[in-house]
C-alpha positions as YAML, in Angstrom:
chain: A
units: angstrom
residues:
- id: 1
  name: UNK
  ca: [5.24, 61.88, 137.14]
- id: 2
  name: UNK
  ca: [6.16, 64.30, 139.91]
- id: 3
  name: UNK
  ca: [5.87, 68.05, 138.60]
- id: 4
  name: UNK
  ca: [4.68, 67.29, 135.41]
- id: 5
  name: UNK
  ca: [1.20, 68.09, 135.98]
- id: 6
  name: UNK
  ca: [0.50, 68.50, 132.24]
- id: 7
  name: UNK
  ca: [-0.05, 64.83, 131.33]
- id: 8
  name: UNK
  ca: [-3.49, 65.23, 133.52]
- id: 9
  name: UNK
  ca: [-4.70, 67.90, 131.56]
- id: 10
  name: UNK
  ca: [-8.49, 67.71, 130.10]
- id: 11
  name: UNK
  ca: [-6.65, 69.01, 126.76]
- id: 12
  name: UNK
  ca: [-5.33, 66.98, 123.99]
- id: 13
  name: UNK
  ca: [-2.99, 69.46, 123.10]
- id: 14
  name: UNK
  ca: [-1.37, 69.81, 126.94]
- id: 15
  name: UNK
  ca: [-1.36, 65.85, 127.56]
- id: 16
  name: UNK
  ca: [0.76, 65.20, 124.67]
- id: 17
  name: UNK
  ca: [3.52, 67.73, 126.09]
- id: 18
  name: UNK
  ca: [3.25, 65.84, 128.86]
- id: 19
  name: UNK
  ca: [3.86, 62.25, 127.63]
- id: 20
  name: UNK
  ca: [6.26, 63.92, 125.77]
- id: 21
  name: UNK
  ca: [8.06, 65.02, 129.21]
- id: 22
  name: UNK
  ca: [7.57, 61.67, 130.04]
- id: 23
  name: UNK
  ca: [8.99, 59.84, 127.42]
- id: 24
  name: UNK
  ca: [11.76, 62.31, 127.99]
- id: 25
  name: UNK
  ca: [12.13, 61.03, 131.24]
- id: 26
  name: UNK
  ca: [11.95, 57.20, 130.89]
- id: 27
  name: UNK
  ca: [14.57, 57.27, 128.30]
- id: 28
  name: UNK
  ca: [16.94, 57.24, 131.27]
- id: 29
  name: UNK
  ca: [15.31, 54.36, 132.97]
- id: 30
  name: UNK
  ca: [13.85, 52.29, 130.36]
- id: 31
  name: UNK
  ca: [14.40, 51.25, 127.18]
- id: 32
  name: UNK
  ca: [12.89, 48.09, 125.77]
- id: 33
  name: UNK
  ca: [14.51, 44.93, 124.39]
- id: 34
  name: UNK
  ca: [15.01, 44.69, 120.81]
- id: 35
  name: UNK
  ca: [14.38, 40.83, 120.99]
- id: 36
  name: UNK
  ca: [10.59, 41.85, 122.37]
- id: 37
  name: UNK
  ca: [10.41, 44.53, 119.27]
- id: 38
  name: UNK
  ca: [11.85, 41.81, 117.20]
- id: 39
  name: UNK
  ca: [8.71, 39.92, 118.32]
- id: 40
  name: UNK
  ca: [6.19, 41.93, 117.89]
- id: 41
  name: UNK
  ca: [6.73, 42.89, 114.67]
- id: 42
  name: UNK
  ca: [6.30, 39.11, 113.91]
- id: 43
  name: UNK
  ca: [2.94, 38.79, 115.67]
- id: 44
  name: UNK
  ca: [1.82, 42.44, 114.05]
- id: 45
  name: UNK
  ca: [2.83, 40.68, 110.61]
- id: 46
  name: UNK
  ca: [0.81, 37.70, 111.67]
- id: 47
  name: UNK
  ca: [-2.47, 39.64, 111.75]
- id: 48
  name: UNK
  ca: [-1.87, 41.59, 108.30]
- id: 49
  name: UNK
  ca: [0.33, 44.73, 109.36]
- id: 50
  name: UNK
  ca: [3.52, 46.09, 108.59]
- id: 51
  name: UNK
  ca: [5.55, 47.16, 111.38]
- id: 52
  name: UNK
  ca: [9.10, 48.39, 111.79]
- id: 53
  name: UNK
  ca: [11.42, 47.47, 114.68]
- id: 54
  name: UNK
  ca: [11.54, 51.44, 115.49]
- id: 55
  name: UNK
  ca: [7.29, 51.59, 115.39]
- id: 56
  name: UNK
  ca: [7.38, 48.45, 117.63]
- id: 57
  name: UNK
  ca: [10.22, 50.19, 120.67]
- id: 58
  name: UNK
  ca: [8.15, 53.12, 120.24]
- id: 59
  name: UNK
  ca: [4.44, 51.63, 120.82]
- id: 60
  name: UNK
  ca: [6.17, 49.93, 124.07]
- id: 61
  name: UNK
  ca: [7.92, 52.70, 124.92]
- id: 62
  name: UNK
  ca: [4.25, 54.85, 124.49]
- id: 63
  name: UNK
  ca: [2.31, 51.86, 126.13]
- id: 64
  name: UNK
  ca: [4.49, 51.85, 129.25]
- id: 65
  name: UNK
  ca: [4.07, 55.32, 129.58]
- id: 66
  name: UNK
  ca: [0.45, 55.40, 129.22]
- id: 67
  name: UNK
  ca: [0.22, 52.21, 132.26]
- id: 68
  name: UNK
  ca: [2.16, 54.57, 134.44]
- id: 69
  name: UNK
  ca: [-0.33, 57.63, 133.86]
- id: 70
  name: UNK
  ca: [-3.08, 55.33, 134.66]
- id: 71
  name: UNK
  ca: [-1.96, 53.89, 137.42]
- id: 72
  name: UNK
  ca: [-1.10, 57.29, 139.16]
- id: 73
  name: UNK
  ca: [-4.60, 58.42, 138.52]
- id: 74
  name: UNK
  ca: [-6.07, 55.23, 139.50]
- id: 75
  name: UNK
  ca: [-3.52, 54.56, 142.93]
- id: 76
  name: UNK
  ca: [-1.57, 57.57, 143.64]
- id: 77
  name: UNK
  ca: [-4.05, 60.92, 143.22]
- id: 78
  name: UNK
  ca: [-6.54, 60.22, 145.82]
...
């Protein structure tokens, strides 16, 4: 999160460079387990939808970045 001061923008456009820079960044210190993918994609077919492995690392890979913006705007930026 530190210096990338686009994800907080009030513009569509700027916060997706920024989760972009932060995806960028958590590739180096996260990376979900295919077993949990491997799930999902189960319990996604469960309710009707068809969902890759590939969709399913990339909506936790998107979700976890999306709890850390929240949390520094919630904990961190007062």
């Amino acid at each position: 999160m530190k210096g990338n001061k686009l994800i907080f923008s009030k513009y569509k456009q700027e916060r997706v460079k920024g989760y972009k820079k932060l995806l960028k960044a958590q590739d180096k210190n996260y990376e979900p387990k295919k077993t949990i993918a491997k799930d999902i994609v189960e319990a996604m077919e469960a309710q009707g939808y068809t969902v890759s492995t590939e969709e399913a690392i990339a909506y936790l890979k998107a979700s976890y970045a999306v709890h850390d913006r929240n949390y520094y705007l919630r904990y961190m930026k007062k």
